[in-house]
C-alpha positions as CSV (number, residue, x, y, z in Angstrom):
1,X,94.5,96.4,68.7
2,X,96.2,93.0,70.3
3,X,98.3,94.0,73.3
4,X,101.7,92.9,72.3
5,X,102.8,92.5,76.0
6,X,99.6,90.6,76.9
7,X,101.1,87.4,77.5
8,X,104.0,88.9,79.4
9,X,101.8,90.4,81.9
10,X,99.4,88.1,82.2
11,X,100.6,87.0,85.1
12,X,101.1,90.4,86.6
13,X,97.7,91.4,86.1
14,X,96.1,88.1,87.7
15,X,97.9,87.9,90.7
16,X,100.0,91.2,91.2
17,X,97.4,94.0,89.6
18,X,94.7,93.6,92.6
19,X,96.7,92.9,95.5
20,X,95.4,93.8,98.4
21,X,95.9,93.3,102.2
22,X,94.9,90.5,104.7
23,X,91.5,91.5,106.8
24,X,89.7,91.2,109.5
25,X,85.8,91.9,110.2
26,X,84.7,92.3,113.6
27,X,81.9,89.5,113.5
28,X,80.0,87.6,110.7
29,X,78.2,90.0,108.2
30,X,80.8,92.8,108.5
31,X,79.8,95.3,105.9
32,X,82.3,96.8,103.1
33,X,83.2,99.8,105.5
34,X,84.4,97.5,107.9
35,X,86.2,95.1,106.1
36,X,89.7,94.0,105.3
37,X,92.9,95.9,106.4
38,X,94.0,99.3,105.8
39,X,96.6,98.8,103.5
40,X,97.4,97.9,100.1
41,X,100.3,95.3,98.7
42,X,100.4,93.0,101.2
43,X,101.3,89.4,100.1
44,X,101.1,85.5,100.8
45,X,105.2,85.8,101.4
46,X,105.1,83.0,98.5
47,X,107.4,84.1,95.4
48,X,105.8,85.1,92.0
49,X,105.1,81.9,90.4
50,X,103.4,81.8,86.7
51,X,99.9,79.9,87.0
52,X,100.3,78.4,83.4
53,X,103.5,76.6,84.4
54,X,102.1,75.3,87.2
55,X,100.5,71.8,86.5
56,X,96.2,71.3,86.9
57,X,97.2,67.7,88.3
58,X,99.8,66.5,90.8
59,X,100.5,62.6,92.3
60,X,100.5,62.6,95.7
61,X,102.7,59.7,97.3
62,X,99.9,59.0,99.8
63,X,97.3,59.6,98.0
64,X,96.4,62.5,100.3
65,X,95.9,66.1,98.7
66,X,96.1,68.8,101.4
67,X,94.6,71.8,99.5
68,X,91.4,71.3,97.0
69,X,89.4,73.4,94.9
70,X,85.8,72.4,93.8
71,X,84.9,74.5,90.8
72,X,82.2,76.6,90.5
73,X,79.4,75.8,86.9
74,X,80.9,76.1,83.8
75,X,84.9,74.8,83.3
76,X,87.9,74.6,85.6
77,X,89.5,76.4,82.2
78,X,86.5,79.2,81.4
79,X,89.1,82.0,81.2
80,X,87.1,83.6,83.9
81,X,86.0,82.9,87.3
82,X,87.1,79.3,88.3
83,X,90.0,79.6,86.0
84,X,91.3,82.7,88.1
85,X,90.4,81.2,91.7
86,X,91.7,77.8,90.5
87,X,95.2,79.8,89.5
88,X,95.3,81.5,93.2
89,X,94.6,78.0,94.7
90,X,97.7,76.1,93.0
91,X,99.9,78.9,93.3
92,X,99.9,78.8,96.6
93,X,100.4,75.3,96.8
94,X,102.8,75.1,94.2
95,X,104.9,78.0,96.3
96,X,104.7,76.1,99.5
97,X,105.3,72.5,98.3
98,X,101.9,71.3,99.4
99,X,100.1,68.7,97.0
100,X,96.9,70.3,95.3
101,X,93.9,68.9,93.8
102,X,90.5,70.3,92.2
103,X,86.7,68.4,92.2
104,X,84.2,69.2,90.1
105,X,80.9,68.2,91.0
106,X,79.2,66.2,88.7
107,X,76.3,66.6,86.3
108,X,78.2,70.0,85.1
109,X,76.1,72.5,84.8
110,X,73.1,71.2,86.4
111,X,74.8,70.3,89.3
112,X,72.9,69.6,92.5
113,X,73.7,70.9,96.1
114,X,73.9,66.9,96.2
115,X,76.8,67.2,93.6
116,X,78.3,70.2,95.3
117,X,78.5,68.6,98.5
118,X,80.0,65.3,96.9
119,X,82.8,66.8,95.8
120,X,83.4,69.0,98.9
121,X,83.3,65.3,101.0
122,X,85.7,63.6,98.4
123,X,87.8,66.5,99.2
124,X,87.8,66.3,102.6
125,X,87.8,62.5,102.8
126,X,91.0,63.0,100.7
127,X,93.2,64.8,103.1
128,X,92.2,68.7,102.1
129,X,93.1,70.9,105.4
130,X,91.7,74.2,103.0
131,X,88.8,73.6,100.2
132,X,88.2,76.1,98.4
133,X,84.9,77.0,96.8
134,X,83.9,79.3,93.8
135,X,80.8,80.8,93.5
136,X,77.3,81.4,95.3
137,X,76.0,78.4,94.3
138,X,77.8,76.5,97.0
139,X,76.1,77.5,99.8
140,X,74.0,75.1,100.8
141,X,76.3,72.4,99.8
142,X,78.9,74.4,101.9
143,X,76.9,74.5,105.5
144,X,76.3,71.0,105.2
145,X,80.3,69.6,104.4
146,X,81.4,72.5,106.9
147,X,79.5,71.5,109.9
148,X,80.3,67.6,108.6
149,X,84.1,68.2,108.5
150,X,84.6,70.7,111.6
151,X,88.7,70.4,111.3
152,X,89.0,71.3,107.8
153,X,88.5,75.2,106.7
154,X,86.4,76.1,104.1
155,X,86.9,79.4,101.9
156,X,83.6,80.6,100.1
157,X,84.7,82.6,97.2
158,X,81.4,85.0,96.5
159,X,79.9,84.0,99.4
160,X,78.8,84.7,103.0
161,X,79.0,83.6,106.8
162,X,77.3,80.3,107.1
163,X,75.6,77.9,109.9
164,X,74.9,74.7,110.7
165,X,71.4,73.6,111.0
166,X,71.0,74.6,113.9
167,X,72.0,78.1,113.5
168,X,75.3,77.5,115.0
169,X,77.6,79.9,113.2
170,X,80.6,77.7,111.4
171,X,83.7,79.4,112.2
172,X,85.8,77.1,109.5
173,X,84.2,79.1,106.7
174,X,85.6,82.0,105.9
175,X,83.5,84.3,103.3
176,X,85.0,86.3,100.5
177,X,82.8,89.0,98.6
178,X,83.7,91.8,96.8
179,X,82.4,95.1,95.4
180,X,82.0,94.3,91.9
181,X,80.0,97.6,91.6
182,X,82.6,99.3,92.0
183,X,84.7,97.6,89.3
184,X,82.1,97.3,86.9
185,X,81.6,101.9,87.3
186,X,85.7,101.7,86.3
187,X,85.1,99.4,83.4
188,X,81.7,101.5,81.9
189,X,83.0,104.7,83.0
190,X,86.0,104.3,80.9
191,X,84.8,102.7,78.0
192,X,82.3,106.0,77.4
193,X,85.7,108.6,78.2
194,X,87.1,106.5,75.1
195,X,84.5,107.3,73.1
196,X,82.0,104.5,72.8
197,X,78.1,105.4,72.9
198,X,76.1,102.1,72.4
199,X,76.8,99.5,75.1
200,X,76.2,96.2,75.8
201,X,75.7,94.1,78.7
202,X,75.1,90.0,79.1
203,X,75.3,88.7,82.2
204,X,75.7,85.3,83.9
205,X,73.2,83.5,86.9
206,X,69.7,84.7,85.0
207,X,70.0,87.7,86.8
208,X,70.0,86.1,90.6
209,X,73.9,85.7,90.8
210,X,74.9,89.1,93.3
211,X,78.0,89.8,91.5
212,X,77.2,89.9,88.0
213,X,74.1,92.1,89.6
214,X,76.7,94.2,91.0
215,X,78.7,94.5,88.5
216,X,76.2,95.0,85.7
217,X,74.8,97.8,87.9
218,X,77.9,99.6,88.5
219,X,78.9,99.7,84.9
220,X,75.2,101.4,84.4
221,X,76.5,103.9,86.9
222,X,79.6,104.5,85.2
223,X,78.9,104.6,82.0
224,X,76.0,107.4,83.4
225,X,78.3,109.8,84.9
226,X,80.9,109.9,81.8
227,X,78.2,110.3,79.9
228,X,77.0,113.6,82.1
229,X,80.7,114.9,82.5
230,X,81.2,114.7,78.3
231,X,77.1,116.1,77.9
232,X,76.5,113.4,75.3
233,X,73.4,110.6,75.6
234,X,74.7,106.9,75.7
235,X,72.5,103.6,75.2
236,X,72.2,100.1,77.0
237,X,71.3,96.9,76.0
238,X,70.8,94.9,78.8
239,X,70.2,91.3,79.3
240,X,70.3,88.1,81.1
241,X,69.4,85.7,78.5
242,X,71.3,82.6,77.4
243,X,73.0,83.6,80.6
244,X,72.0,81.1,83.5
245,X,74.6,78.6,83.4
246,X,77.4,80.8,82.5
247,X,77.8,78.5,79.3
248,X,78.8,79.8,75.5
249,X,76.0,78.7,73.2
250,X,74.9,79.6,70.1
251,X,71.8,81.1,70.8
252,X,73.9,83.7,73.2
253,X,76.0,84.4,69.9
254,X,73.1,84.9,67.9
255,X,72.1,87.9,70.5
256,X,74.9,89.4,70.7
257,X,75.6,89.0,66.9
258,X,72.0,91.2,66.8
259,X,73.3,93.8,69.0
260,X,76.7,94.1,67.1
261,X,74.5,94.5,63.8
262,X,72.3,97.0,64.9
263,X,74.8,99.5,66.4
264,X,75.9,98.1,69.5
265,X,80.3,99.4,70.0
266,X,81.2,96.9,72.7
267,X,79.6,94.6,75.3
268,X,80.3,93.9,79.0
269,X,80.6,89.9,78.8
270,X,79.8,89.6,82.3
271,X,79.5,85.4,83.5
272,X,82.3,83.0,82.6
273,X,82.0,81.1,79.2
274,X,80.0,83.4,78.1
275,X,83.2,85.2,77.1
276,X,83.7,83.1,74.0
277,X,80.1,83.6,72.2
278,X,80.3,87.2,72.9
279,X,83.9,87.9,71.9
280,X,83.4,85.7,69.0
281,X,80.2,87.5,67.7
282,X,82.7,90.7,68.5
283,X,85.6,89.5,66.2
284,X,82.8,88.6,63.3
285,X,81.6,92.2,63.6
286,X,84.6,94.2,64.2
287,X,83.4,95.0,67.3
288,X,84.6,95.2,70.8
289,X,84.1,93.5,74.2
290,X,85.1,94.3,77.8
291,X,86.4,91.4,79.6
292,X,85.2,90.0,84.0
293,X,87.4,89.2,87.0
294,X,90.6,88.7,85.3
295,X,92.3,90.3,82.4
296,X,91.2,88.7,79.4
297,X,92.8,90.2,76.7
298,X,94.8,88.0,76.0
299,X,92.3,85.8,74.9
300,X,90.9,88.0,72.3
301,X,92.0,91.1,70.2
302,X,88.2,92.5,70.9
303,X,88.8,92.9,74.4
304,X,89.3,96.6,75.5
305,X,89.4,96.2,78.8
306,X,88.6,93.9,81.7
307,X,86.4,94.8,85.0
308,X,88.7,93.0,87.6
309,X,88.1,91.6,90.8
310,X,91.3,90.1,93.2
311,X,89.9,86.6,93.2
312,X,93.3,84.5,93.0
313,X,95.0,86.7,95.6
314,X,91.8,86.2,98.1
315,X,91.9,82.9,97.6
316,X,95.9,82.9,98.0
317,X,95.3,85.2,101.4
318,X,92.5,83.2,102.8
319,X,94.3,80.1,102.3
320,X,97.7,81.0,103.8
321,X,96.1,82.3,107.4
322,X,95.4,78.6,108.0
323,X,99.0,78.1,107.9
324,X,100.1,81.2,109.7
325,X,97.7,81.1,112.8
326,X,95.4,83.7,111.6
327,X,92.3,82.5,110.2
328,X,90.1,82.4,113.5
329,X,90.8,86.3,114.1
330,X,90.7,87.1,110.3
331,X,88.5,85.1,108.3
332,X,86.8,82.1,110.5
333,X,83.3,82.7,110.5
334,X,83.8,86.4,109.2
335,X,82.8,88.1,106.2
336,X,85.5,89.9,104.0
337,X,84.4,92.5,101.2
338,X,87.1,93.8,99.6
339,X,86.8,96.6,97.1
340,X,88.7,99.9,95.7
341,X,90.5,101.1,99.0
342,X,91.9,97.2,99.1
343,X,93.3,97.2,95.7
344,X,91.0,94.5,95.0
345,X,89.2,96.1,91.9
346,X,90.2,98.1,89.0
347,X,90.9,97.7,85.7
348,X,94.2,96.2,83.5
349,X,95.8,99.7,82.5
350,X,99.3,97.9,81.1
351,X,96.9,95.9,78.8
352,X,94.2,97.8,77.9
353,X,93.3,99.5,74.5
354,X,92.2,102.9,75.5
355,X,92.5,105.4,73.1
356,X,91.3,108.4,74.8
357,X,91.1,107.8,78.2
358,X,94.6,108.1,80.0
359,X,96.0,106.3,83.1
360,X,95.9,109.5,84.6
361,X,92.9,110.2,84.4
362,X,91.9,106.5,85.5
363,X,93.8,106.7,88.4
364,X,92.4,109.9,89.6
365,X,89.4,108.2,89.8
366,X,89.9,105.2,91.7
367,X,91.8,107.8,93.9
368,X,88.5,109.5,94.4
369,X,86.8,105.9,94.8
370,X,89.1,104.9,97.6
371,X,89.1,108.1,99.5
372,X,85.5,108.1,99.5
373,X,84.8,111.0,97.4
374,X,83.1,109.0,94.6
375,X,80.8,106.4,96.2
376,X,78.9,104.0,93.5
377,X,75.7,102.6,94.7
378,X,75.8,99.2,95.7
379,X,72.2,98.4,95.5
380,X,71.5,95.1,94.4
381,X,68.9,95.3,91.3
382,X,68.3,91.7,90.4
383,X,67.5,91.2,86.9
384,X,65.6,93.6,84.9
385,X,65.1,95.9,88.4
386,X,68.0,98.1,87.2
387,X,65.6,99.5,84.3
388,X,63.7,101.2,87.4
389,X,66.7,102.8,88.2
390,X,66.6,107.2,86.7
391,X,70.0,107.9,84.6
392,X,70.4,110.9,83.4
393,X,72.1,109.9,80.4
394,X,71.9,106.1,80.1
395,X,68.9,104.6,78.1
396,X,69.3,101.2,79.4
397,X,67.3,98.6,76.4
398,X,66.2,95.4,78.1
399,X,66.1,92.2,76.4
């Protein structure tokens, strides 16, 4: 089951699978219609450069680092979403000779704001023109460094337009989002077209983090309409337990391990370090797992396929416009939502298992989801909310 090529095209899949163009909303809260560019494929103009040869630490002669990342909960390594914003960030920097440097803020996972906005200041303090930040979590921490440090640009990774306290909107923030919805429908429709009938879905944030929502919803969605085209019934476990920190534990393990034994096929391991309880309760069972935001099979042989999001090219994009000229009219105080018609979601088809669902047949439906022709829901159904939701052929079990 092990994707010989895995490794090979790891990088491929990180940083050249969801490409996607540069954009521009009209004014803060632009909506997904609205948002970023009309074309696919564009690039940072820096070459191809392999994340894992690129060095996590650099000296800096003067002790000044001009680009800085401050990591979202869970590890700067978590296989997931720091690990793939974190690649974008030093990538860049590695590709443009500029010295690089991540933060994270301390107390781990019970971080404060107070923590947040520590490391933000140390980064600015330490010569960062760009700091980038992952995940919704920095927001507060965010409006307060931002307006703080009005000369250094700020990219919020899952985040949104920000302002001072005085309402004044902060135009050296620049919000990325994306339509994980949309990914997640890819990832559960395909999963049922291979032939798997009893899902599983953990996600990360406790059920208040927007894009594990989203995604969790959309794979619902998905795995619905597959289930209506093939006239078959398929079942959901659902669940946000063990989930809030985005941490592996044992107790998450022990769930999943439940839902293995009693019939669950494969689980949506939707939330950062979650990844390795859930694909290790997977490899115990013989089961299977479908990997978030970047392509993770190579870190497990129970991976099928992975629900991907553009995160390291965002961050790459984002950051390059405050080098080029371009961040006030593109990102500065803006919201970006990129999605399908961006080529900023889809799913890993060079790496993926599939047995029974073709390329073909995968393309022609993100064709259909970028045209418009297929539009997935984008409703945000925090929680359990989603088992209010009608499907006419998804019993969703919540745990």
């Amino acid at each position: 089951m092990k994707k010989f090529l895995a490794m090979l095209l790891a990088l491929t899949m990180l940083l050249g699978c969801v490409a996607f163009a540069e954009s521009s909303g009209d004014s803060a809260g632009d909506s997904a219609g609205d948002s970023a560019g009309d074309s696919a494929g564009a690039s940072t103009g820096a070459p191809a450069i392999n994340p894992d040869d690129i060095p996590d630490t650099v000296t800096s002669a003067d002790g000044k680092y001009e680009i800085a990342f401050v990591t979202d909960v869970g590890q700067l390594k978590d296989k997931s979403f720091n690990q793939g914003t974190w690649n974008g960030v030093k990538s860049y920097a590695a590709a443009n000779g500029l010295t690089y440097k991540y933060y994270q803020p301390a107390n781990g996972n019970e971080a404060t704001d107070d923590d947040r906005y520590d490391a933000m200041k140390a980064a600015a303090e330490g010569g960062a023109k760009v700091v980038v930040a992952a995940g919704f979590m920095q927001g507060n921490a965010l409006s307060k460094a931002a307006a703080e440090f009005p000369t250094v640009n700020f990219v919020f990774i899952d985040g949104w337009p920000l302002s001072d306290a005085e309402g004044n909107l902060l135009t050296n923030v620049a919000a990325i989002s994306f339509q994980e919805e949309q990914a997640g429908y890819l990832a559960g429709y395909a999963v049922v077209r291979d032939g798997f009938t009893k899902l599983g879905f953990s996600g990360g944030g406790g059920g208040t983090n927007a894009a594990c929502d989203r995604y969790g919803y959309g794979f619902a969605q998905g795995a619905n309409a597959a289930a209506a085209e093939l006239g078959i019934q398929v079942e959901l476990n659902y669940s946000w337990q063990y989930g809030a920190s985005f941490s592996a534990s044992a107790e998450l393990q022990t769930m999943i391990a439940g839902w293995y034994q009693t019939g669950t096929e494969i689980v949506f391991a939707c939330g950062g370090s979650m990844f390795q309880s859930i694909a290790a309760a997977a490899a115990a069972a013989d089961a299977y797992v479908v990997g978030v935001d970047v392509d993770q099979s190579y870190e497990s042989e129970t991976v099928v396929t992975s629900a991907l999001k553009g995160i390291a090219e965002a961050a790459q994009l984002s950051i390059a416009s405050n080098y080029d000229g371009t961040w006030a009219e593109n990102y500065g105080g803006k919201l970006t939502v990129l999605g399908a018609v961006q080529n900023a979601v889809g799913l890993p088809t060079d790496t993926w298992s599939m047995e029974v669902f073709t390329v073909e047949e995968y393309n022609a439906l993100l064709a259909a989801m970028q045209s418009g022709e297929l539009v997935v829901d984008a409703t945000d159904y925090q929680g359990d909310a989603i088992t209010t939701v009608e499907f006419s052929n998804l019993k969703i079990i919540y745990e």
